[in-house]
C-alpha positions as CSV (number, residue, x, y, z in Angstrom):
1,X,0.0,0.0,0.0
2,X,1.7,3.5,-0.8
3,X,1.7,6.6,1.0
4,X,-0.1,9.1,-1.5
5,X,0.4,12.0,1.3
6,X,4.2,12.8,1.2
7,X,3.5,16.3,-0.6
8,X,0.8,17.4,2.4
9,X,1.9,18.3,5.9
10,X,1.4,15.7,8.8
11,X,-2.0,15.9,10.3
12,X,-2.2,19.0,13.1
13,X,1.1,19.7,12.3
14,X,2.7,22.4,9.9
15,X,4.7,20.9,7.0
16,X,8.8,22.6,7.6
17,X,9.8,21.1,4.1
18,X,7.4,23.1,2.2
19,X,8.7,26.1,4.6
20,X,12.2,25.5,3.7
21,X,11.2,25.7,0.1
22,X,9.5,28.7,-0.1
23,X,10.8,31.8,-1.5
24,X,10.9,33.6,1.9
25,X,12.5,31.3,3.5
26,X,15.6,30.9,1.0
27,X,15.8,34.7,1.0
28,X,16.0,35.2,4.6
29,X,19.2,32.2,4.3
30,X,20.1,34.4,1.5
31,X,20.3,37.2,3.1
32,X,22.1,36.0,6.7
33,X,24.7,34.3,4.7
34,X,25.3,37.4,2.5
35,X,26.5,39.3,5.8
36,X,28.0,35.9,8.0
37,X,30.0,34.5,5.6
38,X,32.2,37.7,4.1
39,X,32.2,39.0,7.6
40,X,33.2,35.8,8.9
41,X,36.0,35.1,6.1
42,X,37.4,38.9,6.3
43,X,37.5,38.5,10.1
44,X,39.8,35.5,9.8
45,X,41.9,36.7,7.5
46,X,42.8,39.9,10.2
47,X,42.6,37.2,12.9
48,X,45.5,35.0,10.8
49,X,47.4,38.4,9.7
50,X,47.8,38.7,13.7
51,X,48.4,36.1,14.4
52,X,51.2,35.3,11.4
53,X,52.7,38.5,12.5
54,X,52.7,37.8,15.9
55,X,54.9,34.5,15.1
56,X,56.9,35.6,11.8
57,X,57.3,39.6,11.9
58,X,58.1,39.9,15.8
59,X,60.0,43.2,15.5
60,X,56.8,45.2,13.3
61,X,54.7,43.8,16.7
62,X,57.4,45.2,18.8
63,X,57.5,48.8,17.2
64,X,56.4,51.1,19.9
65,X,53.5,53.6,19.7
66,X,53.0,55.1,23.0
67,X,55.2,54.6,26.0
68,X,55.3,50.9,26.7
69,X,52.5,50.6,24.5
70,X,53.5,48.9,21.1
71,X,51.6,47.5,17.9
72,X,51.0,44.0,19.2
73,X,49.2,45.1,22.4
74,X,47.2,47.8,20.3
75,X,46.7,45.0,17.0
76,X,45.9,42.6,20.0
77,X,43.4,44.6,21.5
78,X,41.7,45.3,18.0
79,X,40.8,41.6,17.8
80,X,38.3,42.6,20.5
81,X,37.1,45.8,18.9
82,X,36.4,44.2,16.3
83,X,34.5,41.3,17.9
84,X,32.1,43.5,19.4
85,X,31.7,46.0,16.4
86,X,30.8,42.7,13.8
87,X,28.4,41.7,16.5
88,X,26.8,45.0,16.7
89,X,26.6,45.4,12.9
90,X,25.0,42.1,12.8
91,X,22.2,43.0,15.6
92,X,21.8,46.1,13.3
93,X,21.7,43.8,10.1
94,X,19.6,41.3,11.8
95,X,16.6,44.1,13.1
96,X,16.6,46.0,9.9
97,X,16.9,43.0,7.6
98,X,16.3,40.0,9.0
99,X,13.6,40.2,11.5
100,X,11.3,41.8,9.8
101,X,11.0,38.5,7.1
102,X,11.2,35.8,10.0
103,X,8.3,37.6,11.9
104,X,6.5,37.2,8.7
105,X,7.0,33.9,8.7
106,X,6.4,33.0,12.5
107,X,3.6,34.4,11.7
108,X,2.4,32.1,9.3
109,X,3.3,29.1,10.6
110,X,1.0,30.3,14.1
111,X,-2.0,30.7,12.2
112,X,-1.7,27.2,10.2
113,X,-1.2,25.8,13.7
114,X,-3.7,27.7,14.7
115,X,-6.5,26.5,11.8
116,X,-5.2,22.5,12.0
């Protein structure tokens, strides 16, 4: 006996394979990758330029900038400047762009629960 119901969504429930598929779906992955994955690569590449330098070019660390201060400590520090500024251009990304499309489709998938 087959199973002629593999394209509907289970009884009561909502069906997340058709959500996957739809067009708003893909464009919000569209979208979060577009600013994750060139914000992820670019901060590895300073991350690797650190730390490269660090290992390989210990006397361009060791130039001093201000009193016992030198460009290591001040490149080192960076790291975590930039940590929190990605993360706060991404909160910014995420509420402006987003948000706005996942509401849309939490919303959705509340009122099919809510009719089945």
């Amino acid at each position: 006996m087959s199973d002629t119901s593999t394209d509907a969504a289970p009884p009561g429930g909502i069906d997340y394979i058709a959500v996957e598929d739809s067009p708003r779906f893909r464009e919000l992955k569209r979208r979060q990758r577009s600013f994750v994955f060139p914000m992820s690569i670019a901060f590895l590449v300073w991350y690797f330029l650190f730390v490269l330098m660090a290992s390989f070019a210990p006397d361009v660390m060791a130039i001093p900038v201000w009193g016992n201060i030198n460009l290591g400590l001040i490149l080192g520090l960076g790291q975590f400047v930039t940590t929190f500024a990605i993360t706060m251009g991404y909160v910014a990304y995420a509420n402006r762009k987003l948000d706005p499309i996942a509401e849309e489709l939490r919303g959705q998938l509340e009122k099919q629960e809510a009719s089945a």
